[in-house]
N, C-alpha and C positions, 0 to 999 in steps of 0.2 A: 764233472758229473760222474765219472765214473768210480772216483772215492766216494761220491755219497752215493751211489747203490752200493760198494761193496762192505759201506756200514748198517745197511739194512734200509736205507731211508726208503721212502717211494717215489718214482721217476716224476708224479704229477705234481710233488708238495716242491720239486726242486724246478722243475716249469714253472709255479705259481711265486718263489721265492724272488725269482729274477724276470721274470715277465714283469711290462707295467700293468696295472690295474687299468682297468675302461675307467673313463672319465664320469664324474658324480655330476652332478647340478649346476656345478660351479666351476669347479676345476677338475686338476688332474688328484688322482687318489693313490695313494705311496703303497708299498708294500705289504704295509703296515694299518691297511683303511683308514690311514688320515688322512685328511685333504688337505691340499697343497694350498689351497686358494679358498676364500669364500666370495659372499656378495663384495663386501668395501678391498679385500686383499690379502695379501698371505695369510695364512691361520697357520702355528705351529701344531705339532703331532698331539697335543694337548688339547687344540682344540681353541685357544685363547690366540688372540688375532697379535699380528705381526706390523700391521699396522695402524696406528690410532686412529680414529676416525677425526676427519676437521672440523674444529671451534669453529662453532659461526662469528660471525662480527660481531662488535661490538653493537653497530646504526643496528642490524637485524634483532639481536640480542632485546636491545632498549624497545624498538619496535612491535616484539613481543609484548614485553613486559608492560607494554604501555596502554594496551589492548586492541586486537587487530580493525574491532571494527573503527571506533572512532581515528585511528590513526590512517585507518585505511583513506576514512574519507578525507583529515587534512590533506595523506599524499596525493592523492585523486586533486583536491585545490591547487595543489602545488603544478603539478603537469599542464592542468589546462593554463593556469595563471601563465605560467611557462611558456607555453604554446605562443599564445597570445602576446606575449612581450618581444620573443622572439620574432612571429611575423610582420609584428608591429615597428619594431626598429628598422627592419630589412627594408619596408615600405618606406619610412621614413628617409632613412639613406638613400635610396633611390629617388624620391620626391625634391631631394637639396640639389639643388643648382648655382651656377653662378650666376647672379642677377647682373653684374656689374656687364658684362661680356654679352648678355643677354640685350641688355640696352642700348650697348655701345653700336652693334649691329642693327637692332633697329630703329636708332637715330641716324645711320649710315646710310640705311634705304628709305626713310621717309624724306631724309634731305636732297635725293636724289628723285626722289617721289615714287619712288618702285614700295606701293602699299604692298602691292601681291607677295614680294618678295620678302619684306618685312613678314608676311603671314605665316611665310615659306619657312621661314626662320624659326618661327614658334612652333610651326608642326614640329620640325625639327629638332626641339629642343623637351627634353621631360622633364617631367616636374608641374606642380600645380601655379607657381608665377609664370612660365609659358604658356600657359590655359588660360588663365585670366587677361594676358596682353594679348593673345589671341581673343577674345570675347571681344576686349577693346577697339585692336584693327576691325574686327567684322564694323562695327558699327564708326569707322571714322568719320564717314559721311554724314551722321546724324549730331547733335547739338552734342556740346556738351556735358551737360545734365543726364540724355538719354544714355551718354558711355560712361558715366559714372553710376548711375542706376546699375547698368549691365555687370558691371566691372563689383560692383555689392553683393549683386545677387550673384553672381558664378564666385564670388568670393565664399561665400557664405555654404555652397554646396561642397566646394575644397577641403571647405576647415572640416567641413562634414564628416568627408572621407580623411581626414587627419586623423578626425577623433573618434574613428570607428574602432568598438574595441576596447576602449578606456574603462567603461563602465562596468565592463565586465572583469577586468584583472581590479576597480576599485573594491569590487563585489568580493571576489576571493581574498581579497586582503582584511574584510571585512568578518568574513565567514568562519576565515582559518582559524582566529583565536578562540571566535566564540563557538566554534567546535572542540576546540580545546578545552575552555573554561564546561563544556556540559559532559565531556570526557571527567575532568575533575569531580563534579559535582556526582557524578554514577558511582566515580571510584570511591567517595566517601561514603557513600548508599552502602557501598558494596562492604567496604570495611565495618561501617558499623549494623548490616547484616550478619556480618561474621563474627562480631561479639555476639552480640544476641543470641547465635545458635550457640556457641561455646559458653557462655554464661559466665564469662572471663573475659578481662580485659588484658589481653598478651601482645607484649610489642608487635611479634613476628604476624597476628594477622590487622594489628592497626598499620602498620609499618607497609604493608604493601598493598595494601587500598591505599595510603596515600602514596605512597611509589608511581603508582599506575596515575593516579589524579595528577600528580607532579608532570609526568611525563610526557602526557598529550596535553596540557600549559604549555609547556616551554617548544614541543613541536608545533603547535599551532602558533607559538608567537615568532619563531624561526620561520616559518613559511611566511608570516606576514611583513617580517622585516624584510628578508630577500625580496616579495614580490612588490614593495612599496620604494625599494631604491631603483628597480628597471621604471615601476612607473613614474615616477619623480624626472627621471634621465627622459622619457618617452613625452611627459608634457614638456619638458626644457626642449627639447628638441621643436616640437610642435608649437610653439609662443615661439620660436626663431624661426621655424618657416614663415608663419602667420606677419610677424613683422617684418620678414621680404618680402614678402606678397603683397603687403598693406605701401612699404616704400619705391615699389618697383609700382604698381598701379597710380599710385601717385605721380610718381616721372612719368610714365607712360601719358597720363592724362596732359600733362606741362608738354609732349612733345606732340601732340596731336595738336592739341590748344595753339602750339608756336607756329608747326606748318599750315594751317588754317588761314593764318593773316599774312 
């Protein structure tokens, strides 16, 4: 410091040379009132940023370009379809049991004559063919007509709650495309509004009115192939409960029917 007063400088210009600058908006600010830093990240002394900003994806990209409302609503289909297949299966899983094990034990206690404990069993046991053999014992005492009526109708309320839910992921499989196809149909509106005002037929604005048309097609028919292969897997599963329920109520009816005589 004391070379630069004894060249004439001022002791303030040589404080502010080597002092840091108070901080800007952003960042810290150089010597030089450049800022070190902006919103996204370093900016050099120029002023032109140091770091590029990030490409969006490609799905967000297409997503765009595709147009947010209609696309919006496929994905809106897709989530709830989604929802729905997901809790659907979980139930399902949960609902499968072993019927064979199921049986064996309450042809174990009916031969022993222990109904209660046969019943005991079924609480015991989850799933909707423990429900129905349970319906069954309640009524062993009654004919057996009257425990196959019973054994129909509680069947009948099972598949119910099987197939709760179906209709609604058939619905969004339904929807998705033809939300697509009226995406298409606007996007072509749109392109050939855009001749019209230009009075010119130019690739670049036919070219992306069907871009956009193209785009929510093939999202809405992606959404509805993914949510038509859980639902496909959600009724196989559902027709295999349904026909253990239907062959375990059967045996069931054959072991009441044999201890009876």
């Amino acid at each position: 410091m004391q070379a630069w007063l004894e060249e004439g400088n001022n002791p303030d210009e040589f404080k502010c040379a080597f002092e840091p600058k108070c901080l800007d908006d952003c960042g810290v600010v150089n010597g030089d009132n450049s800022s070190c830093t902006d919103s996204c990240g370093v900016v050099n002394g120029d002023g032109s940023s140091c770091i590029e900003p990030k490409e969006e994806s490609a799905i967000v990209k297409l997503f765009r370009e595709g147009g947010t409302g209609f696309m919006m609503c496929v994905l809106i289909c897709l989530i709830l379809g989604l929802a729905i297949c997901i809790e659907r299966i979980i139930y399902l899983m949960m609902s499968s049991s072993n019927s064979s094990i199921l049986l064996s034990k309450i042809e174990s206690e009916l031969k022993n004559g222990q109904i209660e404990n046969a019943k005991e069993v079924c609480r015991n046991t989850s799933g909707p063919t423990a429900s129905i053999c349970l319906q069954g014992l309640e009524r062993s005492n009654e004919s057996i007509e009257s425990i196959e009526k019973s054994i129909m109708a509680y069947g009948s309320v099972q598949m119910g709650l099987l197939e709760k839910g179906t209709s609604w992921i058939s619905l969004f499989i339904a929807i998705a495309p033809m939300l697509g196809f009226m995406g298409t149909v606007i996007g072509m509106i749109g392109a050939f509004n855009s001749i019209e005002a230009a009075g010119d037929i130019s690739p670049s604005l036919v070219a992306g009115g069907i871009k956009q048309a193209l785009l929510t097609t093939v999202f809405g028919l992606i959404v509805a192939i993914i949510l038509q292969i859980f639902y496909n897997f959600i009724i196989s599963k559902i027709d295999d409960i349904v026909n253990d329920m239907e062959d375990t109520s059967i045996a069931l009816v054959d072991l009441i029917s044999s201890n009876k005589k």
